[in-house]
C-alpha positions as CSV (number, residue, x, y, z in Angstrom):
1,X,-43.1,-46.7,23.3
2,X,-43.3,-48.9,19.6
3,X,-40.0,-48.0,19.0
4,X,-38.6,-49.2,22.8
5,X,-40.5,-52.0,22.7
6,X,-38.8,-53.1,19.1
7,X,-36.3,-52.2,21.0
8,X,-36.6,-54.4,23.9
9,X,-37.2,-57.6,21.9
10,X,-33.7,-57.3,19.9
11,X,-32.1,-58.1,23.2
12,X,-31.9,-61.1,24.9
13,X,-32.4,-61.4,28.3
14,X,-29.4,-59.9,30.3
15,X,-29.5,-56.6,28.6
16,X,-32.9,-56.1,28.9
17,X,-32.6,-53.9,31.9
18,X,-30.8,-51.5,29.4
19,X,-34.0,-50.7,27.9
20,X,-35.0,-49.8,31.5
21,X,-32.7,-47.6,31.5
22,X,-34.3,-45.5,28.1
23,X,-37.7,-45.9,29.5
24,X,-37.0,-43.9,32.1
25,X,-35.5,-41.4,30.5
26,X,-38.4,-41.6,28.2
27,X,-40.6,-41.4,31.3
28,X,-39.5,-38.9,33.1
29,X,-39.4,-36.3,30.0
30,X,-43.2,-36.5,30.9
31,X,-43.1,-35.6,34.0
32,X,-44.3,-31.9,35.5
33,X,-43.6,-33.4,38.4
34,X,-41.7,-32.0,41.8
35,X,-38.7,-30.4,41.4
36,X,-35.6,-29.8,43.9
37,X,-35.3,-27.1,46.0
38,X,-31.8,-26.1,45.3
39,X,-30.9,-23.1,43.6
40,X,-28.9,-23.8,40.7
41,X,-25.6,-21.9,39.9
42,X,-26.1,-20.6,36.2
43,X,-22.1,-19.4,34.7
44,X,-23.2,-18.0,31.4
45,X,-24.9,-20.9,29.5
46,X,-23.9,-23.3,32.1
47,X,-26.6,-25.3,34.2
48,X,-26.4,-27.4,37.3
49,X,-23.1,-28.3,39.8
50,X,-21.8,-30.2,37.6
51,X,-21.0,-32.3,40.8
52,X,-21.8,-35.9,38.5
53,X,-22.5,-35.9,35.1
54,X,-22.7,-33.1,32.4
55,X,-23.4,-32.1,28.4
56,X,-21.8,-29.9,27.1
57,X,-21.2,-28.4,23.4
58,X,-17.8,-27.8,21.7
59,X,-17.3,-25.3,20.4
60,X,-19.0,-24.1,23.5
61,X,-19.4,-20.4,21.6
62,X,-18.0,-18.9,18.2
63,X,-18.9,-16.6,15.3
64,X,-19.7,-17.6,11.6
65,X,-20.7,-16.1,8.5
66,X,-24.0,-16.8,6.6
67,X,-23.9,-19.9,4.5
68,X,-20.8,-21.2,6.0
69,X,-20.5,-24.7,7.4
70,X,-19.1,-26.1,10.8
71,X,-19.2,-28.8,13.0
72,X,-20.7,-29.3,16.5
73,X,-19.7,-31.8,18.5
74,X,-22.9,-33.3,21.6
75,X,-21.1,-34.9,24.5
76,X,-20.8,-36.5,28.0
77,X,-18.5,-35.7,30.7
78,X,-19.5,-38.7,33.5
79,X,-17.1,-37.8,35.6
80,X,-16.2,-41.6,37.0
81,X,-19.3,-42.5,36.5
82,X,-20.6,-45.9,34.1
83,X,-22.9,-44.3,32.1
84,X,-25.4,-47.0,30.1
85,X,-27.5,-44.8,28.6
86,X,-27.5,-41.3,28.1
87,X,-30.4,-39.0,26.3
88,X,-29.2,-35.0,25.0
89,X,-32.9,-33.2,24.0
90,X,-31.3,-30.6,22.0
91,X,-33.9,-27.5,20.7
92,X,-32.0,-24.7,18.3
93,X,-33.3,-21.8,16.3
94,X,-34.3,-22.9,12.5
95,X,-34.6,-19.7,11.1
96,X,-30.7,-19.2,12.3
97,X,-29.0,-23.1,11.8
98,X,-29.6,-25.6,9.0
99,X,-29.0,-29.2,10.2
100,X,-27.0,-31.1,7.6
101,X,-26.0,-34.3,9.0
102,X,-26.2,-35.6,12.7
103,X,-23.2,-38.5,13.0
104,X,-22.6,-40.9,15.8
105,X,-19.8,-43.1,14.2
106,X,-17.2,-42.0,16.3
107,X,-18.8,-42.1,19.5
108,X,-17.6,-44.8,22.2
109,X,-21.8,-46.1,22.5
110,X,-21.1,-46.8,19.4
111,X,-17.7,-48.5,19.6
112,X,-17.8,-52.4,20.7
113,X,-21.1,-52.1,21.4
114,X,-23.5,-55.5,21.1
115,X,-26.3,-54.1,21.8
116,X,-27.8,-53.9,18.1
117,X,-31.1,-52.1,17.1
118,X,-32.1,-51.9,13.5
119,X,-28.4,-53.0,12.3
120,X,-26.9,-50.0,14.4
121,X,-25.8,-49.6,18.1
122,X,-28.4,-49.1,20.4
123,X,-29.7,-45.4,20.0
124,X,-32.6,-43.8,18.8
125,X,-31.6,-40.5,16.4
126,X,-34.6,-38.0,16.1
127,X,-34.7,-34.1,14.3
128,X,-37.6,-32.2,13.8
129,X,-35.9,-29.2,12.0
130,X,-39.3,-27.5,11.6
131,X,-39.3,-27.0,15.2
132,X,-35.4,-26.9,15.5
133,X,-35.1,-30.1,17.9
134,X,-33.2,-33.2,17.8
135,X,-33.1,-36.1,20.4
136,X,-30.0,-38.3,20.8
137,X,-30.0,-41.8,22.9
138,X,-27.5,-44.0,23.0
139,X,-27.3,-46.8,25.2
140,X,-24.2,-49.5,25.9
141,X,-24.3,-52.4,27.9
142,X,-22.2,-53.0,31.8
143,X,-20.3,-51.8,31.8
144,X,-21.0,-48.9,29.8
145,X,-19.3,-45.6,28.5
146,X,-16.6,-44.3,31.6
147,X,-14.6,-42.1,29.1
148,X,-13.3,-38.6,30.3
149,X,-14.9,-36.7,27.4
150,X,-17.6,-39.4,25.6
151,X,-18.6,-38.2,22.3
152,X,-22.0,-38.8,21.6
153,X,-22.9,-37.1,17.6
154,X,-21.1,-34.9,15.6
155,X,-23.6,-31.9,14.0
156,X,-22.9,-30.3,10.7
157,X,-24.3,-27.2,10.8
158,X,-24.9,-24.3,8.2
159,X,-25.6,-20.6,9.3
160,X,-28.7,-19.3,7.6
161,X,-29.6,-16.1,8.9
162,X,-27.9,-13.4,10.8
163,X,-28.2,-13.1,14.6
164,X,-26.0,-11.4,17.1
165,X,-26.7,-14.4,19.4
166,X,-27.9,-17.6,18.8
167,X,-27.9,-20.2,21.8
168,X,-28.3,-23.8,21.1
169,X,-29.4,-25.5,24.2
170,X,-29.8,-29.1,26.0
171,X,-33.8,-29.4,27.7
172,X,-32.4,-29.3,31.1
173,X,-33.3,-27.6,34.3
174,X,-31.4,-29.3,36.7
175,X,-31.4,-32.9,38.1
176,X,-34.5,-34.6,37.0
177,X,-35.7,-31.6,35.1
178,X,-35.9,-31.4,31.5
179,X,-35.7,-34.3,29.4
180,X,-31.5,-34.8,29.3
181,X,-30.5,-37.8,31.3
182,X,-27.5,-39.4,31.9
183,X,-28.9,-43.2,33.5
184,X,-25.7,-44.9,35.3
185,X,-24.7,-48.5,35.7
186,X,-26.5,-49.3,38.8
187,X,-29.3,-51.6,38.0
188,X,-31.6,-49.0,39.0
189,X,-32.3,-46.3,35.8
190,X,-30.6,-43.6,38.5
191,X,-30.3,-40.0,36.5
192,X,-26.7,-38.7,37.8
193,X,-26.8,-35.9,35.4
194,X,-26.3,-32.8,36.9
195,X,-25.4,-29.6,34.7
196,X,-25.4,-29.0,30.8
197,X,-23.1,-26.1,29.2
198,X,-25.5,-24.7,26.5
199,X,-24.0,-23.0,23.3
200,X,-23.3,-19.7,22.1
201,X,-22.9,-18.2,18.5
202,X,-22.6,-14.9,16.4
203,X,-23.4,-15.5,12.8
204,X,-22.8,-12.6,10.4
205,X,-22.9,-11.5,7.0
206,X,-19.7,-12.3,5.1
207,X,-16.9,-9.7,6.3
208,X,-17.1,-6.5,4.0
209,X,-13.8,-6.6,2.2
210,X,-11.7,-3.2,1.6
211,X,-11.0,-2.0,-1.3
212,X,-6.7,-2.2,-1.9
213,X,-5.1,0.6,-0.9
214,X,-3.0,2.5,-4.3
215,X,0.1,1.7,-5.2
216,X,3.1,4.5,-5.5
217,X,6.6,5.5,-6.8
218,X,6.2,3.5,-9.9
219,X,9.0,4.5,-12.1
220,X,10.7,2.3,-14.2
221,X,14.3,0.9,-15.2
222,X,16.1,-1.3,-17.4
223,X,15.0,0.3,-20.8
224,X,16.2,-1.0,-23.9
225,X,15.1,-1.2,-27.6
226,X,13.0,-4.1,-27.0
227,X,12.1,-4.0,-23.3
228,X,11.9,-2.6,-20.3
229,X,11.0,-3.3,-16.8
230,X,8.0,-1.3,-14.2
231,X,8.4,-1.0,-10.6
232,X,5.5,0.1,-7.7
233,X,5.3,0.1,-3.9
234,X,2.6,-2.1,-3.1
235,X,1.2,-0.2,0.0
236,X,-1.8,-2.9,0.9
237,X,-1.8,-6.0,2.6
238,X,-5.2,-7.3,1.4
239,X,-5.2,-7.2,-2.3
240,X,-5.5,-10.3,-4.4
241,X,-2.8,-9.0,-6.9
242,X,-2.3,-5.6,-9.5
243,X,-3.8,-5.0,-13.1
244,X,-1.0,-3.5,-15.4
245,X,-2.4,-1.6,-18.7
246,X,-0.8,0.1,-21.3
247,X,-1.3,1.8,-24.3
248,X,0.1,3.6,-26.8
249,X,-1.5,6.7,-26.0
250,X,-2.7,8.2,-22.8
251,X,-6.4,7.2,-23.0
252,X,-6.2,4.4,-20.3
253,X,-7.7,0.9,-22.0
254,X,-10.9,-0.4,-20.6
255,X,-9.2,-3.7,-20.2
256,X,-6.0,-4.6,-18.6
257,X,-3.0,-5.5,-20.3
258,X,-1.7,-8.0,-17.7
259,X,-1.7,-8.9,-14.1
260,X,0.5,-10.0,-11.7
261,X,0.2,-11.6,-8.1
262,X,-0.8,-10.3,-4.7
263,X,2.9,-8.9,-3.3
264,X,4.3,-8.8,-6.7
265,X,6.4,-5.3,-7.2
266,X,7.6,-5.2,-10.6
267,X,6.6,-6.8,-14.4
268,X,8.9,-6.9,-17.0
269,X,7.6,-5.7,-20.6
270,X,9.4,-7.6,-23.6
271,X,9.1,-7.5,-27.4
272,X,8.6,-3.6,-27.4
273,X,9.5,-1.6,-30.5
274,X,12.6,0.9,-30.6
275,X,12.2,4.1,-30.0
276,X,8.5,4.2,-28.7
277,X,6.5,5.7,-26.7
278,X,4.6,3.4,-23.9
279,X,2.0,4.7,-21.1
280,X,1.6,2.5,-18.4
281,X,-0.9,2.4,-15.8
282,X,-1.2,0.1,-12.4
283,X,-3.7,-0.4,-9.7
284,X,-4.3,-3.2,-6.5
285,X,-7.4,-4.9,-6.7
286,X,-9.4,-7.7,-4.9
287,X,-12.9,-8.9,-4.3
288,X,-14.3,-5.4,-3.5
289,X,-12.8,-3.7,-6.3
290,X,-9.6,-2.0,-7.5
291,X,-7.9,1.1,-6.2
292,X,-6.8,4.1,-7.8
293,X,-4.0,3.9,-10.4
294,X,-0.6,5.1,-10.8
295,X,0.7,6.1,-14.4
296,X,3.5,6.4,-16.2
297,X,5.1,7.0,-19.7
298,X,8.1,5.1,-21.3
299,X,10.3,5.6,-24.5
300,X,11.9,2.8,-25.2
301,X,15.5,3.5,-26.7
302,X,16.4,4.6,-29.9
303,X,16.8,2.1,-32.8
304,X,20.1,1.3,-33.8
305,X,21.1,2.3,-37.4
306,X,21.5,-0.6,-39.2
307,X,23.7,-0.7,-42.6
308,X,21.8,0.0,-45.6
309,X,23.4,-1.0,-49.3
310,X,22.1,2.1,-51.5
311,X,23.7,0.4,-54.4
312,X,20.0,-0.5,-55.5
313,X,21.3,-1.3,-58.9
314,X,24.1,-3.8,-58.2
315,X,26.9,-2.0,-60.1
316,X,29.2,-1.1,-57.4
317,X,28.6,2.3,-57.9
318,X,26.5,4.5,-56.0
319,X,24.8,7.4,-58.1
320,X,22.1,9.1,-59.8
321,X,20.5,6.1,-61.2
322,X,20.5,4.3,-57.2
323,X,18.7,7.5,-56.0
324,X,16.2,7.7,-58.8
325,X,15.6,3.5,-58.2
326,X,15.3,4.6,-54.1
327,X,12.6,7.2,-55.4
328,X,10.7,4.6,-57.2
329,X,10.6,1.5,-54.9
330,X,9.4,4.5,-51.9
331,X,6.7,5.5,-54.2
332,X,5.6,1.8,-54.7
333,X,6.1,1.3,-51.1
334,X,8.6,-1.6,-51.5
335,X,10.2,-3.2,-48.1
336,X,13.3,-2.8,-50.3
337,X,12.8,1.0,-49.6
338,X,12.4,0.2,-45.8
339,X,15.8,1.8,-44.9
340,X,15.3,1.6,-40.5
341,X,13.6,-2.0,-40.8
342,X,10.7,-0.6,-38.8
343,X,8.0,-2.7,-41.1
344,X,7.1,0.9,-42.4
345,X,7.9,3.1,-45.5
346,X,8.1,6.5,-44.2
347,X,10.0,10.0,-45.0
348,X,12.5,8.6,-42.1
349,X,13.4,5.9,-44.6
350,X,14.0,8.2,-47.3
351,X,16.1,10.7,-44.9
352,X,17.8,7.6,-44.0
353,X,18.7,6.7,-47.6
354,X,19.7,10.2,-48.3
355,X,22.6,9.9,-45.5
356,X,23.9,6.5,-46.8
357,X,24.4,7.9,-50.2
358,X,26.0,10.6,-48.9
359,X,28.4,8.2,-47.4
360,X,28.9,6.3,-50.1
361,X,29.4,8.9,-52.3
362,X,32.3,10.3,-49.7
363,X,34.0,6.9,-49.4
């Protein structure tokens, strides 16, 4: 009662029959008192006739995974009636729902409203998330909230704990049961709520993710000196993209080479070496893991034959003395000996000389 009272004295006299209104709704939350003979109609979560005035939640059901965020939206439906004050008891499960924030910007109370408590629009915003229940009142002068569909808070929610159902519910019986109210614009505190729709949801564990299925046909095409290019089928739908590896030999690396996109098909491989043998390996992967691989082996094609001057000794003959100079600069494993320009001095070099001499010495 402090806090109605406090109430009470921001206003001046013409609204003061306002905080009559909360009172009562205050009140009656009290009362064991009687209770109506009617049977009430129960549609899965839903209370009442909703003949007048009803809460409801929206999303009225849905499923969410553990830790994951989403909004909840309290509201009125008067159906034509001036509402002036309306109280939602909510209760909800604290093991399963974390409250985050409870908003009540956007409501139309709130809107245009000069009724002012505590620098705010009239309402009175308590959560006990020990015992998972919050209490929203909001109150508006005459004329008062008549919208099809009133908003009164916006909850942020997060999903703690998995339950196969989870109902988050308004303290309502039926008329004059419970602690909900809906108080209309009569002068007289009358409570013309009728029905509530209480709320539904699934939470579960994040969705198990499955591993890629394997790609196949990989083949490739295109393959020249330098470079050549791999094609796959991707046969999954769920992958977050493919780890290419290669190697030189056919002991698979332990890390990949490089990777391409989810969808991707193909990868071009540049700045290869002539004449070489490449073994290539590709798998799907995604946040479960990787599939199996496909493999394949490449030889790149052969290195052209470049022209090699034997004329080591600059005479314009080629002779005895060039192949004895060839000898010597092979021994002493000279780049001047490096007859294939392969960055290595080999016997293929020295075959290599061997034939351009030959030539020469024909010519």
């Amino acid at each position: 009662m402090y806090i109605l009272n406090k109430l009470n004295a921001k206003l001046n006299g013409n609204k003061k029959w306002l905080i009559s209104g909360i009172i009562i709704i205050l009140l009656l939350t009290a009362l064991i008192g009687w209770q109506r003979e009617e049977v009430w109609k129960i549609i899965t979560t839903f209370i009442g006739s909703s003949e007048k005035a009803y809460l409801y939640f929206e999303p009225s059901y849905g499923t969410f995974e553990m830790n994951e965020e989403f909004k909840l939206k309290v509201s009125v439906y008067p159906r034509n009636n001036n509402l002036v004050a309306v109280a939602a008891y909510i209760s909800y499960d604290p093991a399963v729902f974390e409250i985050i924030n409870i908003d009540t910007s956007q409501s139309p109370f709130t809107a245009n409203n000069n009724c002012q408590y505590q620098g705010k629009a009239c309402e009175i915003i308590s959560h006990n998330a020990s015992a998972g229940k919050i209490e929203i009142i909001k109150a508006k002068p005459s004329p008062g909230v008549n919208n099809a569909y009133a908003l009164l808070a916006t909850l942020t929610l997060k999903a703690k704990k998995e339950a196969a159902s989870s109902i988050i519910s308004f303290e309502f019986s039926g008329p004059y049961q419970g602690k909900s109210r809906a108080i209309l614009d009569d002068g007289q505190g009358t409570d013309v709520l009728s029905a509530i729709n209480n709320s539904e949801y699934r939470i579960i564990k994040q969705p198990i993710v499955i591993i890629p299925a394997a790609p196949t046909a990989f083949y490739s095409s295109d393959v020249f000196r330098d470079k050549l290019t791999l094609h796959w089928t991707d046969n999954s739908n769920n992958e977050d993209g493919f780890y290419i590896f290669r190697n030189a030999s056919q002991v698979k690396p332990l890390n990949f080479y490089k990777s391409n996109s989810a969808n991707d098909d193909s990868f071009l491989d540049e700045n290869l070496v002539c004449n070489t043998n490449y073994y290539y390996w590709v798998e799907a992967f995604n946040s479960s893991g990787k599939s199996t691989d496909v493999s394949l082996n490449v030889k790149t094609a052969a290195c052209l034959l470049e022209p090699y001057n034997p004329d080591l000794n600059n005479d314009g003959k080629v002779g005895s003395t060039d192949a004895a100079k060839y000898v010597q600069l092979w021994h002493q494993k000279s780049l001047l000996a490096d007859v294939n320009k392969d960055g290595l001095i080999t016997a293929t070099d020295a075959t290599k000389y061997v034939q351009f001499w030959h030539q020469a010495q024909a010519q």
